[in-house]
C-alpha positions in Angstrom: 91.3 100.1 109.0 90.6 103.9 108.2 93.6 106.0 106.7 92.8 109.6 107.4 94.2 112.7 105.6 97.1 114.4 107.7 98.1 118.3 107.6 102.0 116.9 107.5 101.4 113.6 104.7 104.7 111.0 104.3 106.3 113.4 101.4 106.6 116.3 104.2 103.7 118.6 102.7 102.7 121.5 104.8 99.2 123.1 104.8 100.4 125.5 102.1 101.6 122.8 99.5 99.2 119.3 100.3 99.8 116.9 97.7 98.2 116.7 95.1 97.1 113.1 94.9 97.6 112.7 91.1 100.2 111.5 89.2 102.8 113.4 88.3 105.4 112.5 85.3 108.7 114.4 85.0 111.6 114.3 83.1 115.1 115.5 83.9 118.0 115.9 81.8 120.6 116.1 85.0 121.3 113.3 87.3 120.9 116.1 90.1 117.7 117.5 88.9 116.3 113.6 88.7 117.5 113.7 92.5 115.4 116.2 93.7 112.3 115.3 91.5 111.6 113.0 93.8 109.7 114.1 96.8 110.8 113.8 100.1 113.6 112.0 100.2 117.5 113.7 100.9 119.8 112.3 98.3 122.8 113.1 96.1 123.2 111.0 92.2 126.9 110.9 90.8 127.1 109.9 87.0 129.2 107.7 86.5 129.2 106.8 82.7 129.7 109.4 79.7 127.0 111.2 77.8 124.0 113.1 78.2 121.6 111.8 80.8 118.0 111.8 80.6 115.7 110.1 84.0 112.6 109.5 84.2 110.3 109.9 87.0 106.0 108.8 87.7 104.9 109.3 91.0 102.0 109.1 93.3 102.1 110.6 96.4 99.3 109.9 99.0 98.5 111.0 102.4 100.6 108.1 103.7 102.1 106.4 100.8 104.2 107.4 98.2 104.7 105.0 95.0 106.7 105.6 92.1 108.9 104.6 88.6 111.9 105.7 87.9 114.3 105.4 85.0 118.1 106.8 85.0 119.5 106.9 81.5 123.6 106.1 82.9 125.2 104.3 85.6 124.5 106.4 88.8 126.0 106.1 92.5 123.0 107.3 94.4 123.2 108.2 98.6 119.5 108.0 99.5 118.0 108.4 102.6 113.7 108.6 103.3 112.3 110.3 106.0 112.2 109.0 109.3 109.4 106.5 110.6 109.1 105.5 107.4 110.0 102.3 105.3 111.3 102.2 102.1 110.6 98.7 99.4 112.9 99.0 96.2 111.3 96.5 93.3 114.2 96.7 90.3 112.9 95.6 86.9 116.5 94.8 85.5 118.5 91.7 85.1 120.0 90.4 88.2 123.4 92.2 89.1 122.7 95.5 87.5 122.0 97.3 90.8 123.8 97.5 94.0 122.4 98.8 97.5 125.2 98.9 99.8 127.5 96.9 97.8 125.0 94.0 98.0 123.8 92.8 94.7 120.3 93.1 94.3 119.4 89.6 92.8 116.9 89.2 89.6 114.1 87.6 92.6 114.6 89.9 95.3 113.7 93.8 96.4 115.6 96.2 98.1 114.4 97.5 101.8 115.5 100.2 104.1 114.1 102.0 106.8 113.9 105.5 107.2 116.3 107.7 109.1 118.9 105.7 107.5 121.2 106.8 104.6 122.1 103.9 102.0 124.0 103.7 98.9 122.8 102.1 95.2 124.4 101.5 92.7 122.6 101.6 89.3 123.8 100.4 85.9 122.8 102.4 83.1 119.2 101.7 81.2 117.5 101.2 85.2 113.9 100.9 85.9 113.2 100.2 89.7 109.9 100.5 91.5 109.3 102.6 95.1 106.7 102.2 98.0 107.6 104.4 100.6 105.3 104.4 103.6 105.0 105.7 106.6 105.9 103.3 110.4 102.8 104.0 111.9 100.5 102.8 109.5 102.3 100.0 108.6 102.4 99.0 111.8 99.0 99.8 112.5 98.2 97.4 109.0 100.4 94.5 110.3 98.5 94.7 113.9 94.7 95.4 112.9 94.7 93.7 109.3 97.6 91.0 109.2 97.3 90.1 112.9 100.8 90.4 113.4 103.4 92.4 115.2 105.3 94.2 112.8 108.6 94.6 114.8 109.3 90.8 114.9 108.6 90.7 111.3 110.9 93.6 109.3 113.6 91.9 107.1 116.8 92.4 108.8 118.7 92.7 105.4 118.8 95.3 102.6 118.1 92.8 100.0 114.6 90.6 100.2 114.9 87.5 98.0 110.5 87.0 96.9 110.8 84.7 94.4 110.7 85.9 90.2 106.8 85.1 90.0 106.4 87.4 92.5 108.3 90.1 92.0 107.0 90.4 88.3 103.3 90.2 89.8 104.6 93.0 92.3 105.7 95.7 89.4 102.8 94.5 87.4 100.6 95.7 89.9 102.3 98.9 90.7 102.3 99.8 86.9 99.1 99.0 86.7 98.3 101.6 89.6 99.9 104.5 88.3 98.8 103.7 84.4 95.1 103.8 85.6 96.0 107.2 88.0 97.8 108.7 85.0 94.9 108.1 82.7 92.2 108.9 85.3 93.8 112.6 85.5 92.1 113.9 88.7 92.6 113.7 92.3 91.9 110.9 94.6 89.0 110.8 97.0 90.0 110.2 100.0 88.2 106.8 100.5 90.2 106.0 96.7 93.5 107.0 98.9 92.7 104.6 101.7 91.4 101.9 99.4 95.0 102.1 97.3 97.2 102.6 100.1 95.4 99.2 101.9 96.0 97.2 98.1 99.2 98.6 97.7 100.1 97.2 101.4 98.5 93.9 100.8 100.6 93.4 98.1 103.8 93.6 100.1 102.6 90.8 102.2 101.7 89.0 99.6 104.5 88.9 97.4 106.7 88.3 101.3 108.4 91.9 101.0 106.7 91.7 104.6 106.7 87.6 106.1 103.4 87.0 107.3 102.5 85.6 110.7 102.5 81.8 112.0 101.5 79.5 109.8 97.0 80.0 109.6 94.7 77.8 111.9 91.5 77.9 109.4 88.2 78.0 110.9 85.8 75.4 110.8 83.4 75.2 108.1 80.2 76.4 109.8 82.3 79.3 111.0 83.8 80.4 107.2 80.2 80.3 106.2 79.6 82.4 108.8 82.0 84.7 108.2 81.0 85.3 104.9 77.4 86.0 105.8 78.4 88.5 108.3 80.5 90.1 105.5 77.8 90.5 103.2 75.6 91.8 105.8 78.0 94.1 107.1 78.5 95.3 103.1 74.9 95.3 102.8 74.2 97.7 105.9 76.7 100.4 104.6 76.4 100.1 100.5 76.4 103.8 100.3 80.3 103.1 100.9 83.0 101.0 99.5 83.6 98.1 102.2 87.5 97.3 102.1 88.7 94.4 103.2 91.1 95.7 106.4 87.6 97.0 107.7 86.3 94.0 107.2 88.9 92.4 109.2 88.4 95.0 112.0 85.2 94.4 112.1 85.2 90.6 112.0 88.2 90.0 113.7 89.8 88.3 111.7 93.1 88.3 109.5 92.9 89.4 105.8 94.4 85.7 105.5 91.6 84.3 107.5 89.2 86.3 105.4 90.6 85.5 102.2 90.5 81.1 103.1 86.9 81.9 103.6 86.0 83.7 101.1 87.9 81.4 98.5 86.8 78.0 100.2 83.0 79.1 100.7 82.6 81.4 97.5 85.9 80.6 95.3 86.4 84.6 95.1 88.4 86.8 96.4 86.8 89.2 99.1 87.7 92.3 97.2 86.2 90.7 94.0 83.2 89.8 96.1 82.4 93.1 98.0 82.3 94.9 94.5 79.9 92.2 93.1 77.2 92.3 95.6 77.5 96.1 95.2 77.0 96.1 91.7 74.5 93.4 92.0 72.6 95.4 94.3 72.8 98.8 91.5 71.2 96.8 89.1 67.9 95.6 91.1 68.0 99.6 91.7 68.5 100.5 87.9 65.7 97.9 87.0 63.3 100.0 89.3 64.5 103.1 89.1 61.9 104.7 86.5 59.6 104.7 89.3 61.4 106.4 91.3 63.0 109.0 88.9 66.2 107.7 89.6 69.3 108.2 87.1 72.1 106.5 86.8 74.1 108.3 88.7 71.4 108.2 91.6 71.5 104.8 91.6 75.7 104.7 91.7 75.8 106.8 94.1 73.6 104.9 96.7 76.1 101.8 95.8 79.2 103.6 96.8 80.1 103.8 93.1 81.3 107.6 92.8 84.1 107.4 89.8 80.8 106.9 87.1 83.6 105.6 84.5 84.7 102.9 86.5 81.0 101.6 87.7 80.0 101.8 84.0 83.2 99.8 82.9 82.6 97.1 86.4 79.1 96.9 85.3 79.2 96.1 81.9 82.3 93.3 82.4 80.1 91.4 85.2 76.8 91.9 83.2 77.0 92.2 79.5 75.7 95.8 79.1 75.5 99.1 80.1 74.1 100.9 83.4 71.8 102.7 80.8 70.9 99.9 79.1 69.5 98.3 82.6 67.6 101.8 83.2 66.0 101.6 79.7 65.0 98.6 79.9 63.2 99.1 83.5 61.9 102.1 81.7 60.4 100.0 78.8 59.1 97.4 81.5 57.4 99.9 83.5 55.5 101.4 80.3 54.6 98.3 79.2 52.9 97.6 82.5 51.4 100.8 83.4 49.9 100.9 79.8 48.7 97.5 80.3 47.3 98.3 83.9 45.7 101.6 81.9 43.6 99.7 79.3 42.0 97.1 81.9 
């Protein structure tokens, strides 16, 4: 599945004011000015509790996609409403009962959900953190359809609060921390393959935790067959390493499920796909690296060719699977090719 830059992206960006697909951090010091901090949505914060207030607010916005943190100093009543066509997942970090969403108690295990279009109410108690994913319909339906082999319509919670189960949830906001930590720190924009790539995780995630249910309960494949989906993955990998393969192409192109792929991958390889596709990649850099001095080749050559463009990341992938650096390999190869030339010199 291939998410394409739009002129008009989910936060309502026009051609004169495009995202810019970095985090942004704010802080306000006016439960109104936290309101309109955040982007694209129509909504209205009363304080409710005495002193000065102070909110927080990360936020990623991509071309589909929109994830954030926010934190509100004092109890708030909050009228919220998201664009329409879109869905909205609220993921509190607080106790159970501290937070309302139209005057349901959002329990300790569960998320908030509401679709766009829609106004809603929440209720937050003072010292909130809470999670967003806002995303647009069509892609999520497109997702469910061409990745999670479901129809997404039969599938939307039909309540405003979505008990996942604690383990869960905290793996959910772990996740999403994680995800704007590493775009804070990283500092510059997002490709537009990284864009795709996160939106795709971030979507995966929700049908993991069971913000989204998934389908009918999975028919695996025969052996011969999960073997054989795994080859064809590889190859498929193989033929286009210039690129990161993610897993809903894969799933396009295999036809299969991203649970299909994922019991195949595990059972045949005990890996992840993800996990997998990056491995071969990297595997595949370092034959390069170990011949690249006689071919001129730098680091970055060889990268490139993988489908490794952020150099950071590759030389931080690289040295956790293998033990050293990318310019250790090259030196090495270099030291090896000396060696024999000089050797092939003197007979």
């Amino acid at each position: 599945m291939t998410i394409e830059a739009h002129p008009e992206s989910l936060t309502g960006s026009t051609l004169a004011q495009q995202p810019s697909f970095c985090v942004q951090t704010c802080v306000a010091h006016d439960a109104d000015e936290q309101a309109r901090n955040l982007h694209g949505w129509h909504q209205t914060y009363d304080q409710l509790t005495a002193g000065r207030f102070i909110g927080g607010l990360t936020e990623l916005c991509l071309d589909d996609m929109q994830v954030f943190v926010e934190t509100t100093s004092h109890t708030l009543r909050q009228t919220c409403e998201v664009r329409k066509d879109a869905y909205w997942f609220g993921i509190p970090t607080c106790p159970a009962g501290s937070g309302r969403i139209d005057a349901q108690v959002i329990a300790g295990d569960a998320l908030a959900f509401r679709p766009g279009g829609i106004e809603f109410e929440l209720l937050t108690s003072a010292g909130y953190e809470i999670f967003g994913v806002v995303v647009k319909g069509e892609v999520l339906r497109r997702y469910a359809a061409e990745v999670e082999r479901i129809g997404l319509a039969e599938h939307l919670p039909n309540t405003a609060v979505v008990p996942i189960g604690l383990p869960r949830k905290e793996r959910l906001c772990a996740s999403l921390r994680q995800l704007l930590d590493d775009g804070a720190a990283r500092g510059t924009p997002l490709s537009t393959l990284a864009r795709g790539n996160l939106q795709a995780s971030v979507l995966a995630s929700l049908f993991d935790v069971g913000a989204l249910p998934g389908g009918e309960p999975l028919a695996m494949p025969a052996r011969a067959r999960r073997q054989s989906i795994v080859s064809e993955a590889r190859e498929y990998v193989l033929a286009n390493r210039e690129r990161a393969v993610n897993v809903p192409e894969l799933c396009e192109r295999l036809h299969v499920s991203r649970r299909t792929l994922q019991y195949c991958f595990q059972d045949v390889l005990g890996m992840a796909p993800a996990i997998y596709l990056r491995t071969i990649r990297l595997n595949g850099a370092r034959r390069d690296l170990c011949n690249a001095s006689r071919e001129s080749r730098s680091v970055q050559d060889v990268a490139a060719a993988w489908g490794f463009w952020h150099l950071s990341q590759f030389a931080t992938d690289y040295r956790k699977l293998f033990g050293m650096r990318p310019s250790d390999t090259l030196k090495a190869g270099i030291g090896a090719f000396q060696t024999t030339a000089s050797r092939s010199f003197a007979h």
